[in-house]
N, C-alpha and C positions, 0 to 999 in steps of 0.2 A: 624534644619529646614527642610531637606530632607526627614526626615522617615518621616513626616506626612503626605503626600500623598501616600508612600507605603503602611503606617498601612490604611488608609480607602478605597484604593483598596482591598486588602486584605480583608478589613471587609466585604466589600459590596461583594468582590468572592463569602467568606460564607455565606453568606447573600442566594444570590441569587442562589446557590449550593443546599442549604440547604429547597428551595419551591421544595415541588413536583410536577411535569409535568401535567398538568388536559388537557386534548384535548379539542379543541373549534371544532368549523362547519369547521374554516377554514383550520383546522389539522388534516383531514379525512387521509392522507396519513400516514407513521411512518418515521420517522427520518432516517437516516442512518451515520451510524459511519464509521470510516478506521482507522483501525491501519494494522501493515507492520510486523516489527519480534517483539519476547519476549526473551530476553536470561537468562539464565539460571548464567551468568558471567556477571561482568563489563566490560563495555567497546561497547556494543551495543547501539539500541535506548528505551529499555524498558525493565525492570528486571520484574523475574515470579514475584514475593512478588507486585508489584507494580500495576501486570498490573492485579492479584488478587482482590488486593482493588478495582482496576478500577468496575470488574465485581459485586463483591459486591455492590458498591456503585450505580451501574445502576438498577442492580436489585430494588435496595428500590425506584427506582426518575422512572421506565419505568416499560413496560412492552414489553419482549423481542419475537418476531418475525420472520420467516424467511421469505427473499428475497420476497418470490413469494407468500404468504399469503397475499390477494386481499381484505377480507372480511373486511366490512366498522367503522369504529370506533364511540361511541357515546361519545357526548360531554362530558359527564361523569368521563370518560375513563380515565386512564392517558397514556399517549400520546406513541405511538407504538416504539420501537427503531429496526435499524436492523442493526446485526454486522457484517462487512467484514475486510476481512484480503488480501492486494496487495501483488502480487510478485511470493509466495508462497514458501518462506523459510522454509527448514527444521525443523526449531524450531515451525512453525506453528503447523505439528502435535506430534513432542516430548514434546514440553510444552503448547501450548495454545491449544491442545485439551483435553488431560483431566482434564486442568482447565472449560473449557466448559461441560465437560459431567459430573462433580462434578458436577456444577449448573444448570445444563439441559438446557443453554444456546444454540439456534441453530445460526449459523454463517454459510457466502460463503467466500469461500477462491478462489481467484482470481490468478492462476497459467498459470506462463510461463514454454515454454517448455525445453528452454536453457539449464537452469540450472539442470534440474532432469538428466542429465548425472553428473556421478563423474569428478570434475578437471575443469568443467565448470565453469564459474560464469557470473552473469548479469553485466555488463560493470560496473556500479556503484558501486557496493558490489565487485568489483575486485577493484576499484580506494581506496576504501574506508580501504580496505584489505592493499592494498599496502601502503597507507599512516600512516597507524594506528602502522605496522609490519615491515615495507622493514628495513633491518639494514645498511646498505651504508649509507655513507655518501653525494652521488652522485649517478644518474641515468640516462643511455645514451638511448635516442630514437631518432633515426635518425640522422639529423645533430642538436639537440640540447640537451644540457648538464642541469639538471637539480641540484639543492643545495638543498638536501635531511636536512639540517642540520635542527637543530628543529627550528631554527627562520625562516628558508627560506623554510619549509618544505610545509607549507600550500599554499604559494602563489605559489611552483613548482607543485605542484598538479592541482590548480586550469588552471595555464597553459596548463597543459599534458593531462589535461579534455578537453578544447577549441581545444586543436589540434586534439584528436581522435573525438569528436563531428564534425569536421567540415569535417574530410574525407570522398570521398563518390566513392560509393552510401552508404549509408545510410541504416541500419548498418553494413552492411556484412563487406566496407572496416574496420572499426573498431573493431571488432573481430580479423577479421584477423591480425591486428598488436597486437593487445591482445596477443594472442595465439600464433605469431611466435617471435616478438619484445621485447618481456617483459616479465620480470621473472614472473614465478609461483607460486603462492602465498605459494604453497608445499612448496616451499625449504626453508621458512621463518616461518608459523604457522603451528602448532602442529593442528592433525586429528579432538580432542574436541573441538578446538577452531573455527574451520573451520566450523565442522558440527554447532555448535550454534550460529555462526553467519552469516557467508557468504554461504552455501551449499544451494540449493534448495532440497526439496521433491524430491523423487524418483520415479517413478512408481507406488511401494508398498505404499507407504510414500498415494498415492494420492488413489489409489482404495482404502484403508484401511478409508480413510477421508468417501469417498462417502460411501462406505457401510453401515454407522452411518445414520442414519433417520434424525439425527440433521443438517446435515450437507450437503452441495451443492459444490458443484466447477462449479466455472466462469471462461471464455478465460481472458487472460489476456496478447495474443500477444506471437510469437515465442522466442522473445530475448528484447522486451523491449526498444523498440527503439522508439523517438519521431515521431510519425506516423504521424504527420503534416510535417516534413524533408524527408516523403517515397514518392515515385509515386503511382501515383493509384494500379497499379500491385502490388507495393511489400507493399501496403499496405493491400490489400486484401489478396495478400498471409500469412500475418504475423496474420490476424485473423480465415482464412480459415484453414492452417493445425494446428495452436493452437488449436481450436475446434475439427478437425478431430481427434485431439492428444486424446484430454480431452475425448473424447465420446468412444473412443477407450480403455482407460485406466479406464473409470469408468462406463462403461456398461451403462449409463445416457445419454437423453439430453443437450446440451449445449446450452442455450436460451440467456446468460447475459452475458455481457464483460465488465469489468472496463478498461479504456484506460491509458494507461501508464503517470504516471509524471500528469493527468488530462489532455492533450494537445488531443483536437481536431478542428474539423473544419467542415464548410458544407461537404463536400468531403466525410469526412468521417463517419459522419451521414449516408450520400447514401449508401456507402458500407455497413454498417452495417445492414441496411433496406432491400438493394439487398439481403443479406445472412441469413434474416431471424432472427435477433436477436432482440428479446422480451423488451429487459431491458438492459440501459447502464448506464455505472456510470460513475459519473467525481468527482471532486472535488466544483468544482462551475457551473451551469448553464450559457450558452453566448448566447446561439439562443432562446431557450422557446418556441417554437413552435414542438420539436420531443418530447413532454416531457416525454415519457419513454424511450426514446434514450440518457436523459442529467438528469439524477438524481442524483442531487449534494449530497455530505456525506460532517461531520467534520471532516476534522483530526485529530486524537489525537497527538500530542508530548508534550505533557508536563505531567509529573507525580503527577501533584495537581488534586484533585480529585475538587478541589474548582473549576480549569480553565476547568476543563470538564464540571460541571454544568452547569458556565456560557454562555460558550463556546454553549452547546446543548441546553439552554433556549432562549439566544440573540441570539444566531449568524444569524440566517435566519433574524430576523429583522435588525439584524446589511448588513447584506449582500443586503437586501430593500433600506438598505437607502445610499448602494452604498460605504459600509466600506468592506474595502478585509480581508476576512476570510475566512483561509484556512482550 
C-alpha cells in the first residue's frame, strides 16, 4: 500500500521533467541554477557521470546563458537558464569545466578566497573532511571530549559545528581553532582525495577559468562565513578584498557576489550597493525590492534528472505560494 504514492510521484517527476520550458511575458528573465562540487570519486555531493547527464539534460528542456546577458526573451523562447557554481572548489575547474566547454555551456563560478591557499579549507569542507576521514575513535577540543564512534559520530560533529559557529568574532575566532586546535585533514586523507573534494582553486586554477569567454568568476566572500553573524566592518571587508582578490587574479571586473549558505539581510543589501555590485545571488528572495541584489537560483542536490525538471519548472510557483524550495 506504500509504493503507490511513490510510483505516481515518480510518474508525475517524469511527467513533468519531461515538458519543455516555453517562456511566457512573465519569464522575460532566465532561471538560475547552483550547484557547489562534482567529484570525480564516491563519497562527495555529485559524481562527473551524473552531473554530465545533469548538462545534457538541460540542454534539451533550456537554453543556456551567461550571468550577465540582459537581452530580452520572447514568449516563444524556451526559457533562459544560467549556471553557477558556489565556493569554488578545485574540482570546479578539474572536472566541471571541461564538461562545460565539451557542451559550450557558459557558467559563474562564485569563489572564496580561503581556500585557494594549499592546507586551507572552508570551515565546512574541514568538518565535513573530519567527519567523513578522522580515524579516532575520540576527538579532544577544548574542554570537551567528543565519541567519534560510528553511531555517535554524526551527533559529535553536529556539536563541534554549534561550538565553532558560535565563537566570535565571527569567523576569524573559528579559523583560528581550526587551524591551531584540530587535526589536519593531511594526516588522515590522501592529496587525490583532498584535491576532489575539499581543496579550493588555486590562483592558476582561477585565471585559467576567466581567461575562457565561457566563463565569469563572482565574490563569493573571503572565508565563507555567515555574513549576517559579521559587523558591518568585517562584513564589508569579507566582500571588499574577495573582490579585490578576484579582480586581481583574473585581470576582470567583479560586478556579482553570491552570498554565502543564501543568508542575507537589509544590512547587507546596503553594503553591497555601497560597493558597487551589479548582481547578487541567494538561494531564495526575502526583501524584493533590490531585485538584482536577491536573485534567487535552484539548488541542485539531488541526482534525478526527473527532480531537476520538476524542481526548475514548479519551483518558483511552488516558492509564490509560499512552499520552501531550496
Amino acid at each position: 500500500m506504500t509504493l503507490l504514492p511513490i510510483t505516481v510521484t515518480g510518474h508525475m517527476l517524469r511527467l513533468a521533467a519531461a515538458v519543455p520550458v516555453i517562456g511566457t511575458s512573465q519569464w522575460s528573465q532566465p532561471l538560475a541554477v547552483l550547484y557547489h562540487g562534482v567529484q570525480c570519486h564516491p563519497g562527495g555531493t555529485m559524481l562527473v557521470d551524473v552531473f554530465e547527464q545533469h548538462i545534457r539534460f538541460l540542454k534539451r528542456q533550456f537554453t543556456f546563458v551567461s550571468a550577465n546577458d540582459d537581452s530580452p526573451s520572447r514568449p516563444s523562447e524556451r526559457r533562459r537558464l544560467v549556471l553557477t557554481f558556489d565556493d569554488g572548489f578545485q574540482n570546479n575547474a578539474d572536472v566541471v569545466a571541461p564538461i562545460l566547454r565539451r557542451h559550450n555551456v557558459p557558467a559563474t563560478f562564485f569563489v572564496c578566497t580561503r581556500h585557494a591557499t594549499r592546507g586551507k579549507y572552508l570551515w565546512f569542507s574541514y568538518l565535513r573532511g573530519l567527519e567523513r576521514h578522522f580515524p579516532g575513535s575520540t576527538l579532544k577540543f577544548r574542554d570537551v571530549t567528543f565519541d567519534m564512534r560510528a553511531g555517535r559520530r554524526q551527533h559529535s560533529m553536529r556539536h563541534l559545528r554549534e561550538l565553532l559557529l558560535d565563537l566570535r568574532p565571527h569567523p576569524s575566532a573559528m579559523y583560528q581553532a581550526i587551524d591551531q586546535e584540530l587535526p589536519r585533514l593531511e594526516e588522515f586523507i590522501n592529496a587525490s582525495c583532498l584535491a576532489d573534494t575539499y581543496a579550493g582553486m588555486t590562483v592558476e586554477h582561477i585565471s585559467g577559468l576567466a581567461a575562457d569567454p565561457l566563463f565569469s568568476v563572482g565574490a563569493h566572500t573571503c572565508d565563507h562565513p555567515f555574513l549576517t553573524r559579521c559587523d558591518r566592518a568585517e562584513m564589508r571587508r569579507q566582500l571588499e578584498e574577495n573582490r579585490v582578490w578576484i579582480e586581481a587574479t583574473t585581470g576582470r571586473p567583479c560586478d556579482a557576489i553570491a552570498y554565502p549558505a543564501g543568508e542575507y539581510n537589509e544590512e547587507l543589501l546596503g553594503v553591497c550597493q555601497d560597493l558597487g555590485f551589479a548582481r547578487g545571488y541567494s538561494v531564495t528572495s526575502r526583501f524584493n525590492h533590490r531585485s538584482q541584489l536577491e536573485i534567487a537560483r535552484m539548488g541542485v542536490y539531488s541526482d534525478s534528472t526527473a527532480v531537476l525538471g520538476f524542481k526548475l519548472r514548479w519551483g518558483h510557483l511552488m516558492r509564490a505560494a509560499g512552499l520552501p524550495v531550496g
